[in-house]
VEXFIZA-12794 format. One record per residue: residue in one letter; x, y, z of N, C-alpha, C in turn. Coordinates in steps of 0.1 Angstrom, whole numbers, plus 2048, in hexadecimal, padded with zeros to 3 digits. Layout:
AXYZXYZXYZ ...
END
This chain:
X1BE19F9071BC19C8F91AE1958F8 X1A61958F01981948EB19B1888E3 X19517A8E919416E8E018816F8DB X1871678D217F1688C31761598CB X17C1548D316D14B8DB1631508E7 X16B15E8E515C1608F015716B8E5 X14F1658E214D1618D214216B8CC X1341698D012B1718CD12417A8D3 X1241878CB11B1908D51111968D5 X1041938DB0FA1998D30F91AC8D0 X0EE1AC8C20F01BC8C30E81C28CC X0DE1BC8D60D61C58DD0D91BB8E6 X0DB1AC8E90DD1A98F80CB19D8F6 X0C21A18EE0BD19D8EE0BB18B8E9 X0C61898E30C71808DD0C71758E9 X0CC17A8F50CB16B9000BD16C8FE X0B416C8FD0A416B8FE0A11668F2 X0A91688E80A41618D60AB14E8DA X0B11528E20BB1408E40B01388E7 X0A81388F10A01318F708F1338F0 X09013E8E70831378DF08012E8DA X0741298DA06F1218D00781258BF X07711C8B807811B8A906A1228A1 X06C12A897062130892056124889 X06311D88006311587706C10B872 X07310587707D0FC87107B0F386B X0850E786D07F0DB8660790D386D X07D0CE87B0760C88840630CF886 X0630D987D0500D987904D0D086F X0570C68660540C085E0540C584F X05B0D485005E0DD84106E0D8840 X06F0D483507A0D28350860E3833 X0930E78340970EE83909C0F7824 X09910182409D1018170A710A81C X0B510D80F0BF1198100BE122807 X0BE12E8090C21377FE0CE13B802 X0DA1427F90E21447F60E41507F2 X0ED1577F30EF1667F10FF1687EF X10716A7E11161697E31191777DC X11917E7E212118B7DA12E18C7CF X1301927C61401927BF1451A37C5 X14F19E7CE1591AA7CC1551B37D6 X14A1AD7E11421B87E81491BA7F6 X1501C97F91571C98081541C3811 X1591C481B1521C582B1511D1831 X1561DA82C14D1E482F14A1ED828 X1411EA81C1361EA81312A1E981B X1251E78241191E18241161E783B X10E1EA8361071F78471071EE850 X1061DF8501041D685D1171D3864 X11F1DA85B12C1D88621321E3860 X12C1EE8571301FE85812920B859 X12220B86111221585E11C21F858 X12622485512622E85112B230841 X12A22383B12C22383112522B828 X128231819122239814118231804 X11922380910E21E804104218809 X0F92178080EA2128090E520580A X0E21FB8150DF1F18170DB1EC821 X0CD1F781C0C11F182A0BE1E082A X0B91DD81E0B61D081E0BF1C5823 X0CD1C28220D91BC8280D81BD834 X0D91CC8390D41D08490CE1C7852 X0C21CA84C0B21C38500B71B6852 X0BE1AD84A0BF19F8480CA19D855 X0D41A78520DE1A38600D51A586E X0CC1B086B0C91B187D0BB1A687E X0B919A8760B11908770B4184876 X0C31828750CD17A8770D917887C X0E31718790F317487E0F817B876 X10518687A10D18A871119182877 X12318087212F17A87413A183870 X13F18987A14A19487D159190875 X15818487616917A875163174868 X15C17585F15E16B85616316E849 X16B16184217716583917115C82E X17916181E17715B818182152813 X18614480E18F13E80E199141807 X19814C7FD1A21547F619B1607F2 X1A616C7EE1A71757EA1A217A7E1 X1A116E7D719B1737C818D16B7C4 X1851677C01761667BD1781567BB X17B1517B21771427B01801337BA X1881377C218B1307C918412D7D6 X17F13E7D91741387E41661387DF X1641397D21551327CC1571237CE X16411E7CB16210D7CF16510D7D8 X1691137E216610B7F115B10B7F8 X1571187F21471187F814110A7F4 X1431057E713A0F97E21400ED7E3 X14C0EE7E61540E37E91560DF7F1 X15D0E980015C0E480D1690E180E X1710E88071810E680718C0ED804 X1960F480B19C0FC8091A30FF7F8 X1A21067F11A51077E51B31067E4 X1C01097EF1CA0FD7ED1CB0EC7EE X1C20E97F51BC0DC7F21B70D57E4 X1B40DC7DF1B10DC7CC1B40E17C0 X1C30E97C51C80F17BF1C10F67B3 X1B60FD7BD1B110A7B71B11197BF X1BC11A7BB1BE12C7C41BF1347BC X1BC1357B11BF1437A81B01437A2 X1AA14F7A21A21557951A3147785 X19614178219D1387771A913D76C X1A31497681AB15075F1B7158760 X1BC15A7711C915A7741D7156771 X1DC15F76A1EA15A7671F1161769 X1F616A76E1FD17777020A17377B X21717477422517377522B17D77F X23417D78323F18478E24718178D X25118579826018179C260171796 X2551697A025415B79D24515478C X24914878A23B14878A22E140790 X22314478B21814079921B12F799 X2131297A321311D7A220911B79D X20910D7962001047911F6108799 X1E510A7901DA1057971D4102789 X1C60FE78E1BC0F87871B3103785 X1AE1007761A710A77319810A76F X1910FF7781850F677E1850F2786 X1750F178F1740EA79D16E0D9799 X17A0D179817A0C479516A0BF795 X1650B678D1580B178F1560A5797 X16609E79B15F0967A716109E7B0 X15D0A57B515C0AE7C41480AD7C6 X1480A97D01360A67D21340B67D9 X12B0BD7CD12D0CC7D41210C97DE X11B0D67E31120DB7EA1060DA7E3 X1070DC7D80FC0DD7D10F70D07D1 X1010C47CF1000BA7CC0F80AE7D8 X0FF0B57E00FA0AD7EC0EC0B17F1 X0E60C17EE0D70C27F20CF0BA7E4 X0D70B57DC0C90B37D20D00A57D0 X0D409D7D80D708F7DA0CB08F7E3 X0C70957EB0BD0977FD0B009D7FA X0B009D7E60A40A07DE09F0AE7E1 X0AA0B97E30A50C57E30A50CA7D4 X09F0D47CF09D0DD7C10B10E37C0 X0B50E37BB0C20E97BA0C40F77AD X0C61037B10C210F7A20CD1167A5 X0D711D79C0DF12779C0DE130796 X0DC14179C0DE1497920EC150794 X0F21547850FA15F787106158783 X11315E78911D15F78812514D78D X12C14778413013878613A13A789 X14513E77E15214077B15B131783 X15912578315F11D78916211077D X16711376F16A10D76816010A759 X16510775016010B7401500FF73C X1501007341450F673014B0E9735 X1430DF73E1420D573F1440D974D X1450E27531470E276213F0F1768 X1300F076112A0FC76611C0F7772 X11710077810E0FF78010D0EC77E X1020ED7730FA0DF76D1000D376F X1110D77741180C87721200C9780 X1180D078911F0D07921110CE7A0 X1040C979B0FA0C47A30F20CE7A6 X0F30DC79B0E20E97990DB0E178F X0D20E27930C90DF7890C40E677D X0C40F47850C00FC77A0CC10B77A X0CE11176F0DA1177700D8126764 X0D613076D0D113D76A0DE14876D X0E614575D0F315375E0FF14C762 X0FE13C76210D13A76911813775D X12113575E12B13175313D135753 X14313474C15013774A15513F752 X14E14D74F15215674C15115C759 X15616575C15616A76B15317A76B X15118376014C18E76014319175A X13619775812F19D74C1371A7743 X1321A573613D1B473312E1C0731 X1271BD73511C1C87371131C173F X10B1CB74A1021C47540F51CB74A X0F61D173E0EA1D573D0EA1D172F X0E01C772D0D41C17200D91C5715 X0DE1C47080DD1B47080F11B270D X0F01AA7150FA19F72010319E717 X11019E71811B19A71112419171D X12818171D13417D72412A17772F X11D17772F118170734110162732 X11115673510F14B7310FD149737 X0F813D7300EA1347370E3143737 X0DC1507350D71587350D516272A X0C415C7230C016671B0BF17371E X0C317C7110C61887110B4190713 X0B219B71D0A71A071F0A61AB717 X0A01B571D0961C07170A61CA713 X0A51D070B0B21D97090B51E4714 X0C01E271D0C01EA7290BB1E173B X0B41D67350B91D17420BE1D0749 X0BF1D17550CF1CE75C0D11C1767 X0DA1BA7640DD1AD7660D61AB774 X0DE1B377C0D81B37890CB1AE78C X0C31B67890B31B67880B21AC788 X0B51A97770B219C7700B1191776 X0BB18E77E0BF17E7850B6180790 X0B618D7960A918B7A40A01857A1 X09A18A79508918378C08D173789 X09C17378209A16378309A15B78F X09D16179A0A11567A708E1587AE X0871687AB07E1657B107215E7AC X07615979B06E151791072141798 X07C14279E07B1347A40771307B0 X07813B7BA0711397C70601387C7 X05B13A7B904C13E7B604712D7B2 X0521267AD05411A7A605110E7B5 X0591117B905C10C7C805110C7D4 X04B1137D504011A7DE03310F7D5 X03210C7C702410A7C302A0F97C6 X0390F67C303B0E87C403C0E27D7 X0430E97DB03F0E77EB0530DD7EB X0560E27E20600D67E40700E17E7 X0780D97F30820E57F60910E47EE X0960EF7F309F0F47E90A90FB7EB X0B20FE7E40BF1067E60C010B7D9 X0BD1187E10BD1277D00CA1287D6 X0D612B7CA0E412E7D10E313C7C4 X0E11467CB0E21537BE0EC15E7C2 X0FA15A7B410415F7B510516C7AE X10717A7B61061827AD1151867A6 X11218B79B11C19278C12519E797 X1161A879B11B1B17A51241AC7B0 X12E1B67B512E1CA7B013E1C87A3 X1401BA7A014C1BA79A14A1C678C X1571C97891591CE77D1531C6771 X14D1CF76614C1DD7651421E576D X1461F07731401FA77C132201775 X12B1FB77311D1FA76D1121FB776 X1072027760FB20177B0F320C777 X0E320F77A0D82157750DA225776 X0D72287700DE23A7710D623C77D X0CA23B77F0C623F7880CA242793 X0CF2347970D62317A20E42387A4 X0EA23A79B0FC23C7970F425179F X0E92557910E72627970E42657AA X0E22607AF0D925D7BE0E825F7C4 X0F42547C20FB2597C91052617C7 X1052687B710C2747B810A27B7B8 X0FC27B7BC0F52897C80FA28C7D3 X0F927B7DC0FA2787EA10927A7E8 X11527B7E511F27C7E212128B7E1 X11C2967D911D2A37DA1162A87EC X10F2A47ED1042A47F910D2A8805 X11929C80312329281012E29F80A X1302A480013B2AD7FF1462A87FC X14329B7F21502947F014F28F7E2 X14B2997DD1482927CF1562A37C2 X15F2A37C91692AE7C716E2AB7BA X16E2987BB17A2977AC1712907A5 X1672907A715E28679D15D27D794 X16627179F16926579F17C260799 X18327179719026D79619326D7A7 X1A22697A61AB26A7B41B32777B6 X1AF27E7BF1B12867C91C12847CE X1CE2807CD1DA2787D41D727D7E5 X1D22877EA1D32867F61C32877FC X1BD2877F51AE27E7FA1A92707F8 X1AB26C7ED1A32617E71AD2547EB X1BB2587ED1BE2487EA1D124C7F2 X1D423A7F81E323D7FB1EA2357F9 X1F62357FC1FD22B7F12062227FE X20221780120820D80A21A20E809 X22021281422E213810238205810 X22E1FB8182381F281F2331E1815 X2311E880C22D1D98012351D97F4 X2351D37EB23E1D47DE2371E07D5 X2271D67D22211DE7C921C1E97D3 X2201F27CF21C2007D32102057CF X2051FC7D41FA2047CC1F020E7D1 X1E62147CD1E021E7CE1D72177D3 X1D121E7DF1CA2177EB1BB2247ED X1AF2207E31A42287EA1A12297FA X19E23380019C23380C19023A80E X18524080817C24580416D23D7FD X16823B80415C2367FA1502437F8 X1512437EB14D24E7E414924A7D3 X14C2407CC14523D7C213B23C7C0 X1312437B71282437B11212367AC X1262317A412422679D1232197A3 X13021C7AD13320A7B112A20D7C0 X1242167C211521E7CF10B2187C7 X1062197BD0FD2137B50F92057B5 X1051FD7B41071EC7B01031E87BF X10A1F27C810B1EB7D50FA1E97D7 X0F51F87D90E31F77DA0E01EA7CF X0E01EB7C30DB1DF7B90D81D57C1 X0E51CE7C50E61BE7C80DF1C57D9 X0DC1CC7DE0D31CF7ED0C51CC7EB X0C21D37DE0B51D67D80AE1C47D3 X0B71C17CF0B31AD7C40B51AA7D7 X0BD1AC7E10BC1A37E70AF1A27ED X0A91AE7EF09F1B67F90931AB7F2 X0931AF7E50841AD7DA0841977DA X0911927E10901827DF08C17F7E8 X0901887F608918580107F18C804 X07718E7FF06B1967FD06318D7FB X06318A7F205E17C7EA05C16E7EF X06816D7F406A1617FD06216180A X05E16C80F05217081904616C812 X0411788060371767FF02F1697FF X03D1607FB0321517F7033144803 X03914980E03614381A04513B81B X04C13E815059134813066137820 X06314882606D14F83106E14683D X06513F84206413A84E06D12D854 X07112484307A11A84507F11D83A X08712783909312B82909F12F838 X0AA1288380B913283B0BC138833 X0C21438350C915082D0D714E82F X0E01528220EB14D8280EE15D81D X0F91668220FF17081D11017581A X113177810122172813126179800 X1351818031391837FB14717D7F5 X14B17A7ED15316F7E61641787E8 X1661847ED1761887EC1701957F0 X17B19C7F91801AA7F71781B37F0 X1731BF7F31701CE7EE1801CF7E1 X17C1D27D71861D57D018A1E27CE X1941E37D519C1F57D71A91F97D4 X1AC1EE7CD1BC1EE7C91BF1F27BA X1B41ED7B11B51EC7A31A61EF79F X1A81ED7901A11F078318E1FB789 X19A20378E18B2137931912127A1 X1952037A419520C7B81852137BC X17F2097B916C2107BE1692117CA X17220C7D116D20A7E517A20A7EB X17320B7F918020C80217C20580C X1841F88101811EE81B1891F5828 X18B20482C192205837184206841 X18E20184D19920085619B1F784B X19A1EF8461A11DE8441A81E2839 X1B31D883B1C01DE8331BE1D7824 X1BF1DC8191C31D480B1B31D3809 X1AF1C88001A61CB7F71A61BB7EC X19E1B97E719C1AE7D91AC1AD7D7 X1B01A17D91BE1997D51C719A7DF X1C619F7E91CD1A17F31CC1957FF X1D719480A1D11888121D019081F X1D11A08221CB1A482B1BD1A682F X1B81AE8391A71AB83F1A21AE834 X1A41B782919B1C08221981B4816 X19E1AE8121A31A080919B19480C X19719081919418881B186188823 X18718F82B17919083716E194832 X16218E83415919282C14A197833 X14119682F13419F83112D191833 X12A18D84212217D840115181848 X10F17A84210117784E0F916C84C X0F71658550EC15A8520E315D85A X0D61548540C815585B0BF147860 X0C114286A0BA1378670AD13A874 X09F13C86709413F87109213987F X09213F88508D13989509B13189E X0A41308980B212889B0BC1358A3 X0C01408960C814B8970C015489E X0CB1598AB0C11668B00C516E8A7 X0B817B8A90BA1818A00C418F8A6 X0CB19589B0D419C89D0DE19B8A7 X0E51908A40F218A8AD0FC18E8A3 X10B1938A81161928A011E1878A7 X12718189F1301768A113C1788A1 X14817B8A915417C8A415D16E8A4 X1561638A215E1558A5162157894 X17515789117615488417214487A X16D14887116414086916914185B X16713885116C13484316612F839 X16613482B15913182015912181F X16611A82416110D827153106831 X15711183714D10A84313E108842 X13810D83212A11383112810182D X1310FE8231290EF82112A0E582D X1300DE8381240DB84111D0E2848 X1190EF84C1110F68521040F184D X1070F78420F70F48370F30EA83B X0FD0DB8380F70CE8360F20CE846 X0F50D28520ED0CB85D0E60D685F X0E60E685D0D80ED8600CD0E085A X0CC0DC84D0C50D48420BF0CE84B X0C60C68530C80B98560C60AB850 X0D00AF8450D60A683D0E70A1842 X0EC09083C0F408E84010409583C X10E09584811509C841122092839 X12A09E82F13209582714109682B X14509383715009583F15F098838 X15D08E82E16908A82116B09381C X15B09A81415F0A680B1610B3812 X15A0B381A15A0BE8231680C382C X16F0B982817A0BB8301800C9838 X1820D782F1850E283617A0EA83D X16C0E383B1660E98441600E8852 X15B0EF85C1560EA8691490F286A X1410E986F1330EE86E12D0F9875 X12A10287812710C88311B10F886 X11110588710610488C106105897 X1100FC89F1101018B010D1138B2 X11711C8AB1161288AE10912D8AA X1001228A20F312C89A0EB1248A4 X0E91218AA0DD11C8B50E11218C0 X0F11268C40F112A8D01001348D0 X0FE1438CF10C1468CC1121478D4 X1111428E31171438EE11E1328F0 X11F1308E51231208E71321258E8 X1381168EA14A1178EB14910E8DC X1541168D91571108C31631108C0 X16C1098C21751098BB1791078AB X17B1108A517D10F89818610A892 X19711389A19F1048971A6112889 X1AF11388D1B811E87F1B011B870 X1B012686E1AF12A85F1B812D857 X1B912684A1C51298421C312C82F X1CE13082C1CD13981E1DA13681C X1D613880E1E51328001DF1367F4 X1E91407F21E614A7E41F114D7DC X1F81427D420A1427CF2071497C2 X1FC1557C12001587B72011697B7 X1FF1727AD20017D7AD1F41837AB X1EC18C7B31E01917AD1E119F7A3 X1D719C79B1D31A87921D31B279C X1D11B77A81CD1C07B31DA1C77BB X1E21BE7B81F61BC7BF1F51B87C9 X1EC1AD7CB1EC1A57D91FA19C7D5 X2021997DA2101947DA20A17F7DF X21517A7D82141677D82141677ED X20A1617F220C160801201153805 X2061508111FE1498181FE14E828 X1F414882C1F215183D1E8141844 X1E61498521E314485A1DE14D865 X1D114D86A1CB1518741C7149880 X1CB14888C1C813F89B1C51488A1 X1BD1478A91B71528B41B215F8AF X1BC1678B41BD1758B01C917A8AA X1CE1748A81E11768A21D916E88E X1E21738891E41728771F3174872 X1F716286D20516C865201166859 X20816E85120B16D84821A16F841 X21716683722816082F229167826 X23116F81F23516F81123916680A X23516180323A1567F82451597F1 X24A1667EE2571697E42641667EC X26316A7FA26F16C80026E165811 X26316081426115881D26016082E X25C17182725B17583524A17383C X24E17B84924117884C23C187853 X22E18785722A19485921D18D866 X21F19787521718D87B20D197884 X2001948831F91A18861EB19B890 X1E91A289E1E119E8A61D51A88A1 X1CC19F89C1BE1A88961B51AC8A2 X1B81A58AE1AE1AC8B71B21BC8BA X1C01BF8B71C51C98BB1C51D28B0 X1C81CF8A71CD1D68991C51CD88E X1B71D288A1B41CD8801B71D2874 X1BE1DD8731C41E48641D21DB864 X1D21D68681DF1CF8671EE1D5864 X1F11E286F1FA1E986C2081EB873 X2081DE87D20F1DE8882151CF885 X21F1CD87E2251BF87D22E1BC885 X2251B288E22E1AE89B2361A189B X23B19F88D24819688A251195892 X2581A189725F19F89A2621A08AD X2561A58AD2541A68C124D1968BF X24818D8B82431828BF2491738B4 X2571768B925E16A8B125515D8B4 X2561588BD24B14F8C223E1498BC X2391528BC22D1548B82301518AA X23815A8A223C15489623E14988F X24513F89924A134895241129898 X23412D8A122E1258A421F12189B X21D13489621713088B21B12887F X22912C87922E12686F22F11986F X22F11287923110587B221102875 X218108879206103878209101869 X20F11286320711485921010684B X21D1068512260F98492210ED848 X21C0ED8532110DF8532060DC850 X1FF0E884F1F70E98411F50E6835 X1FF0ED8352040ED8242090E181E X2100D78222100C98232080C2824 X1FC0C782E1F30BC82E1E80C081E X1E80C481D1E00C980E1E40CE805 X1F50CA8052000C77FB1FF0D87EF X1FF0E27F71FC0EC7F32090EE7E5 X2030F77DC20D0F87D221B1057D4 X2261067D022E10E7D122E11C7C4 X2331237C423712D7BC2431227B5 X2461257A724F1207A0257128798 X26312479526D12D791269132782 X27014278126A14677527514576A X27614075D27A13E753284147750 X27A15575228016074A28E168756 X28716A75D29216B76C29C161770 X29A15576C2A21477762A5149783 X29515178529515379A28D14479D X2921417AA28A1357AD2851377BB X2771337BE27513B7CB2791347D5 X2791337E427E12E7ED2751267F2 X27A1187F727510C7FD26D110809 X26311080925C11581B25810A81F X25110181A24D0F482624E0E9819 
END
């Protein structure tokens, strides 16, 4: 069996020779350490050529960035659906911890109904943002907020400046003039959002470079979420490359015995793409490749690359279950709202000039908590132990990926029902083993990812043990950060069952 602590592996071997370099530029030159940020909406894991070259979308630039930094093989995002792990990223704390685990605008009913959460990332929480511009960095957000209504946007949460964030968690057009999007004048007619925000993030790196003073650009993109929108051009290119590939047959309906299958051993029975072959959502994917390419472009340009980390990272799941089914996260099972691989594991890479060898993969499992102390001591700034609580710092693995790391179980709590038919669950991952709980009925499902990362082998019942031993972790969890339950529904007078 393959432990997840013998941990890193370089892609060419070369990387024992990047350990013992010199630093290009850090901070010990006396630059202080600036971050850029990179958060995708809705973007697979295998979306993207540095963890699937054979994907049938386009992402040289991503590429380039992973084989000039780390990619992180194991890394998860703290929930399933988008704004629970936007505040952990900025919070540093498991979104059962703050009972925020649903989508803010989440309400959707079942057998049971969901549990209580919050529908804001509280403003005494000392974010990320807050703490680089306590340590007098520039603090700027573009894009996508969605982490609670007026009084709790970017500006009140320690950005300074705040380009597209707000309420609202979708555009209802990525193209000029902007509908549903907040803090962002409407452009030229036909804009497209995309672009747009690249120009504002690289209007501020231009800002930054003349002031000499450092910073954290955190630029969240809108993309690839619905609505399935992008530049014809682009949409035409790949339904060329699509006829090209010989798979452009139903043109963009479902095929039942090509396009898509139907999970037998779940409730919702849903319709499962298995095919990446969209046109459109091929488009968004290149977009947000293209804004990424043109900020680090720039970021070269004005001399800012040499002490900027890169941090890359998508907020949930390839969405393949629901509203188009645009992508297909296989091997990995399930998709946006789900709590299997395809649901949670994401597209990571960090860069830290002269620190990270270049083109190393990581398979040590890792968590969107763990980016807020990383950040603070790459910085080297102090850390905030209190707030930071669900995260562990992984600098040891970024100066040396042959270090020994214990990370110490990962855990998830999702009591509600997704728009997607991800079912109310909580889980737990140690080593290389993963179970997971149903929340309706209290079963469990237990799967060794080194072996089976489709997750299609539920060894419940060959590893009673094992079972019980995770359950015990994951009960004690959930107590310790007083996780919320499913609650009885009105209309049914079902009441769900006591688990811890």
């Amino acid at each position: 069996m393959k432990s997840p602590l013998v941990s890193c592996l370089s892609a060419a071997f070369l990387s024992l020779l990047a350990i013992s370099a010199p630093p290009e530029a850090t901070a010990q030159d006396g630059d202080r350490l600036n971050v850029l940020f990179f958060l995708v909406d809705d973007l697979g894991y295998m979306d993207v050529g540095f963890n699937n070259p054979g994907t049938f979308y386009e992402t040289p630039n991503l590429n380039q960035l992973a084989a000039s930094g780390m990619v992180f093989t194991d890394f998860y995002a703290a929930c399933q659906v988008c704004s629970p792990t936007r505040g952990s990223i900025l919070n540093g704390k498991y979104p059962a911890r703050t009972d925020t685990t649903n989508f803010f605008s989440g309400r959707r009913s079942g057998k049971f109904e969901p549990a209580h959460f919050e529908t804001q990332m509280a403003l005494e929480e000392v974010t990320l943002a807050e703490a680089f511009r306590e340590a007098g960095y520039r603090t700027y957000f573009a894009g996508k907020w969605h982490l609670g209504p007026r009084g709790n946007w970017p500006t009140d949460q320690g950005f300074e400046i705040n380009k597209g964030g707000g309420e609202n968690g979708l555009p209802r057009s990525y193209f000029s003039p902007y509908r549903n999007v907040d803090n962002l004048d409407d452009g030229p007619d036909g804009e497209f959002l995309t672009a747009r925000l690249a120009d504002e993030s690289q209007a501020f790196l231009s800002e930054m470079a003349k002031s000499g003073e450092p910073f954290l650009l955190y630029h969240s993109f809108y993309s690839v979420h619905t609505p399935l929108q992008a530049p014809k051009n682009l949409v035409a290119k790949y339904e060329a490359k699509a006829k090209r590939l010989g798979i452009d047959d139903d043109q963009g309906s479902f095929d039942p015995g090509r396009e898509r299958q139907v999970w037998p051993d779940v409730k919702d029975k849903r319709n499962v793409r298995i095919r990446q072959d969209h046109a459109v959502y091929a488009a968004m994917v290149e977009s947000v490749d293209t804004a990424v390419g043109e900020i680090l472009n720039r970021l070269d340009e004005l001399g800012l690359a040499r002490n900027t980390a890169i941090v890359f990272m998508s907020d949930n799941g390839g969405l393949s279950t629901s509203e188009g089914l645009p992508t297909s996260n296989l091997p990995l099972r399930g998709g946006k709202g789900w709590i299997y691989e395809g649901g949670i594991r994401e597209p990571v890479v960090i860069k830290w000039p002269g620190v990270t060898p270049p083109g190393t993969r990581c398979n040590v499992p890792a968590i969107s908590t763990d980016f807020y102390p990383t950040l603070l001591e790459m910085a080297g700034l102090p850390l905030k132990p209190e707030q930071h609580v669900d995260g562990k710092s992984l600098v040891p693995l970024l100066r040396n990926p042959f270090a020994k790391f214990a990370r110490g179980p990962l855990f998830w709590h999702y009591p509600h029902y997704a728009n997607q038919g991800g079912f109310p669950s909580s889980a737990v991952r140690d080593g290389d083993f993963k179970l997971i709980q149903d929340l309706e009925d209290g079963a469990c499902e237990l799967y060794n990812l080194a072996d089976d990362i489709n997750e299609h082998n539920n060894l419940e019942q060959l590893y009673p043990e094992k079972v019980e031993e995770m359950k015990r972790m994951l009960d004690a969890w959930r107590r310790e950060v007083d996780a919320q339950p499913l609650r009885p529904n009105p209309k049914t007078k079902a009441k769900p069952p006591v688990l811890w």
